[in-house]
C-alpha positions as CSV (number, residue, x, y, z in Angstrom):
1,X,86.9,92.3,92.2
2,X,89.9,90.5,91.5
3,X,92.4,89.3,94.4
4,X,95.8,89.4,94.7
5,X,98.3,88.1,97.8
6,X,101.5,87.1,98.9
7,X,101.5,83.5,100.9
8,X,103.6,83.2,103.6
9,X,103.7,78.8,103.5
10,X,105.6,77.8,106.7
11,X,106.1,74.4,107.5
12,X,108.0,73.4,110.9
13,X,111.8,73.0,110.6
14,X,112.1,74.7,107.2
15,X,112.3,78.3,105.6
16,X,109.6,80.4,105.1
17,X,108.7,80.2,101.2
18,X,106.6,82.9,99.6
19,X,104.6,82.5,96.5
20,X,102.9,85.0,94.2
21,X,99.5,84.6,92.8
22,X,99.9,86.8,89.6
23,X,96.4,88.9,88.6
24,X,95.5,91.0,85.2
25,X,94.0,94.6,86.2
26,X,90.5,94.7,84.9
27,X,89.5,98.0,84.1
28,X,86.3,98.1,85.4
29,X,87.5,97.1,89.3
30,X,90.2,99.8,88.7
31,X,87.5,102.3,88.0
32,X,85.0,101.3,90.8
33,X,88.0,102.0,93.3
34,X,88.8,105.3,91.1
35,X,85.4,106.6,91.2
36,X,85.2,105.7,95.8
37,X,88.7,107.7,96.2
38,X,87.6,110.7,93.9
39,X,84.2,111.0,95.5
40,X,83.6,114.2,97.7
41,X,82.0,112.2,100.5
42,X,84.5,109.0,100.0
43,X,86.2,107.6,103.0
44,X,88.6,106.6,100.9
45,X,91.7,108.4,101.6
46,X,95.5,108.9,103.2
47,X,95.6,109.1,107.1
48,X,97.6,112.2,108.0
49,X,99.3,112.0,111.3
50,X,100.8,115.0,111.8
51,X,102.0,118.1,110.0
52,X,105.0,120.1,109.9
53,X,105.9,123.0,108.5
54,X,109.4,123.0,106.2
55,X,111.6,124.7,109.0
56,X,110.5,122.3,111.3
57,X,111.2,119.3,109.4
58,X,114.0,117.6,111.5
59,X,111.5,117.5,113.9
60,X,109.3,115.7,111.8
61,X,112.0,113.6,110.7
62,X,113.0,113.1,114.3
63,X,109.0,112.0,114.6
64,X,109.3,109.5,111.8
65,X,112.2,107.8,113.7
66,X,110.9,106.4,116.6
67,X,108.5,104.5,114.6
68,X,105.4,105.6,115.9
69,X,103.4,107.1,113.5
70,X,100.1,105.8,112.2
71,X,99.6,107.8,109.4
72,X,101.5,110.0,107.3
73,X,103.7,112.6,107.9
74,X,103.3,115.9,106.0
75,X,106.2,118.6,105.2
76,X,104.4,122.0,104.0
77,X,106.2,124.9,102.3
């Protein structure tokens, strides 16, 4: 599978300087990682942390604010 990553170089007394290491996609890794997230027993998948309904969603706006969610936050109709 190809990598990509952003480099955090520090060296002491200077700025931070971040590089990019550019990839192609290659089909086939895209499809592997398709075919995990579309399959019925994948673990592959969003974390929900909490759900609220649509009258309820300052509250779950209020949630989002104090930074302490691990997962995402879902508004339903």
């Amino acid at each position: 599978m190809t990598k990509h990553r952003l480099l955090n170089v520090i060296k002491r007394g200077s700025i931070p300087q971040y590089t990019f290491a550019v990839v192609v996609p290659h089909g086939g890794d895209l499809q592997q990682i398709m075919d995990l997230a579309m399959s019925p027993d994948s673990s592959i998948g969003p974390v929900i942390d909490r759900t609220y309904s649509l009258e309820d969603a300052e509250q779950a706006f209020a949630y989002l604010e104090q930074g302490h969610a691990t997962g995402k936050v879902i508004i339903v109709p």
